[in-house]
N, C-alpha and C positions, 0 to 999 in steps of 0.2 A: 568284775573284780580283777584288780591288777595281778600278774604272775610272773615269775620267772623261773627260767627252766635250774633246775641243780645242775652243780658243777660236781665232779669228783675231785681229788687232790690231784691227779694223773692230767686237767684241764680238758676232761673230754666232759662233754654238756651229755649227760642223761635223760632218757625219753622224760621223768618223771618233772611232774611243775609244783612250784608250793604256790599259795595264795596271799598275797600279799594283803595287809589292814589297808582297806582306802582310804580311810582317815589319815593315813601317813605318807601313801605311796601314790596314791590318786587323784590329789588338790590340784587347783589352779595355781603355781608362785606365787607369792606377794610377794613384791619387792620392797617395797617399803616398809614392808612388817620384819624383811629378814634383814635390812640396813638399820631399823630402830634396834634389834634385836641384838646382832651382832655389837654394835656399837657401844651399848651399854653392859654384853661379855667383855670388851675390850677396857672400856671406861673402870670395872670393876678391877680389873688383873693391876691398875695403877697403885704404888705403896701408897701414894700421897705424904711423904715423907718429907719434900722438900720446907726447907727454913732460912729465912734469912734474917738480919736483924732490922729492926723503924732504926731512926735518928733515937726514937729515945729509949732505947735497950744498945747500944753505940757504948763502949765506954770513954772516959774521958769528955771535955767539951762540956765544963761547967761553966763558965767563966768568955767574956767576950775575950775577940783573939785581939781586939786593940778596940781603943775608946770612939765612940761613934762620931764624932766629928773633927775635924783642923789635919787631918792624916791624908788626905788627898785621894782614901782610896773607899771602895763602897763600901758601905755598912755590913757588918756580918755578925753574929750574934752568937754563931756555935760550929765550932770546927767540926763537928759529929751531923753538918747539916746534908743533904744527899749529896749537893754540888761540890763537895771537899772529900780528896783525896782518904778514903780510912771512913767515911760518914755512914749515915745509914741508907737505906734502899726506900725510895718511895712506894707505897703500898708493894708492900713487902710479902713475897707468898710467904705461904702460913700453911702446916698441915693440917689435910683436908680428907675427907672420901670423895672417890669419887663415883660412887656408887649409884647408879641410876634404879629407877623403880621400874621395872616390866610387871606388866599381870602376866598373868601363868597362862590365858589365852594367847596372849602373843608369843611367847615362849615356842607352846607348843604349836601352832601357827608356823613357826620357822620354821624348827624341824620339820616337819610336814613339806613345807616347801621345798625346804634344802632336799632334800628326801626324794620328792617328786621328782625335781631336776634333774636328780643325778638316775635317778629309773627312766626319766624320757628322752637322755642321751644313752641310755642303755650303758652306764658306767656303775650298776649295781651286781653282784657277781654273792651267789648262795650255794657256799660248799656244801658237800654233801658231809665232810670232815674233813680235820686237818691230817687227818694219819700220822700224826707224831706223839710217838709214845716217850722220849726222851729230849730232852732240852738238845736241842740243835740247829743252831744258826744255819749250816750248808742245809739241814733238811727243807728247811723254811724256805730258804730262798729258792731252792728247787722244786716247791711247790709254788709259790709267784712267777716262775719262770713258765710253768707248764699254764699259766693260767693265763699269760700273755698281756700281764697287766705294768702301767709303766707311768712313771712322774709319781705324786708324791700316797700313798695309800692308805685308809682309814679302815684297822682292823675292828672288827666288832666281836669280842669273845663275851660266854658268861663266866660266872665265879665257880664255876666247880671246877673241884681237881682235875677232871680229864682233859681243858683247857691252861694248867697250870704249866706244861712242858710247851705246848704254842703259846704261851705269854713269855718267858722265860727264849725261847728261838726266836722271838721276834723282835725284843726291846734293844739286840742290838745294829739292826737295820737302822741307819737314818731316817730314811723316805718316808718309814712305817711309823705311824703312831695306834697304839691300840691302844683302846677305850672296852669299858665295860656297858651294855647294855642299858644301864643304868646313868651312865654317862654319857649319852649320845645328846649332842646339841649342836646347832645347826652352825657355829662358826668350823667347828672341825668339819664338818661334812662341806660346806662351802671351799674352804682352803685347801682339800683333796679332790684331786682327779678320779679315784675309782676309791668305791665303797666295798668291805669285802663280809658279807655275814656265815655265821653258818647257819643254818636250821636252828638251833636251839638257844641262837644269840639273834632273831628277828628281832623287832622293836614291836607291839600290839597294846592297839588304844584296849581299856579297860572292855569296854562295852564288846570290841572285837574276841576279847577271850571271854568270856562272861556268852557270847553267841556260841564259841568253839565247843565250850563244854556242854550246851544245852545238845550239840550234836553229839 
């Protein structure tokens, strides 16, 4: 079973190891499953708002601009045509989704992957706590400082209040983007350098907790 040893807020690594779900921290990569994955995260975040007008939403250009022959010049039919100054756009985009369909195995697939990665380059890091009891930016940063962690970072907190002071420290870090446990997916964790959890914001496949409690 995969482990990693705890950190404390101070960055000193404690004898004590937690045990990581294989299912998420164990896999082989796919790469192809976390580029179909990713791709269609990206594909979704698009408004699909853009609009332009055909020749025939154009207005004006009922009417030929001169009589079709003895004029010496080519024929044209409608100043609203694409080739004329003001006319309209050939196949014209049009709003759209652009939403792609992933099953929920490949989804979780990713993460699993992205996940693995970032545990076999050893850029995975499990506080033991944040120790901040009050919203504070310098505290925060003084505990990433102590943890030796550097480029861009993906917090993992959960929703209860005692995380609500390190949510509140952290969001105004650039680098830092934190996510709730429930929001972890594999482009964020691809596009950060180092993963940061604590103990009680892990990620665990069902069947993993559903084993925990039987012990």
């Amino acid at each position: 079973m995969a482990s990693v040893k705890i950190t404390t807020a101070a960055g000193k690594s404690s004898a004590k190891k937690v045990d990581l779900d294989d299912a998420l921290f164990a896999v082989q990569p796919n790469i192809p499953v976390m580029h179909q994955v990713v791709t269609a995260q990206l594909a979704a975040r698009r408004a699909g708002t853009q609009s332009t007008k055909t020749r025939a939403e154009v207005r004006g250009g009922g009417a030929k601009p001169w009589r079709q022959k003895g004029t010496g010049r080519s024929r044209q039919g409608s100043i609203r045509a694409p080739h004329w100054r003001g006319g309209g756009v050939t196949h014209a985009p049009k709003p759209r989704s652009y939403a792609q369909r992933t099953p929920k195995k490949m989804i979780r697939l990713a993460l699993a992957s992205a996940l693995s990665d970032r545990l076999a380059d050893g850029k995975v890091v499990v506080l033991d706590g944040w120790g901040i009891e009050e919203p504070s930016t310098k505290a925060a940063v003084k505990v990433l400082d102590s943890l030796g962690v550097e480029g861009r970072l993906l917090v993992v907190l959960t929703r209860d209040e005692a995380d609500v002071a390190t949510w509140k420290s952290l969001r105004n870090l650039g680098h830092v983007h934190v996510l709730t446990v429930n929001e972890l997916n594999a482009y964020d964790v691809l596009v950060s350098d180092w993963v940061v959890f604590t103990r009680d914001s892990l990620p665990a496949t069902k069947s993993a907790t559903e084993g925990s409690d039987e012990k």
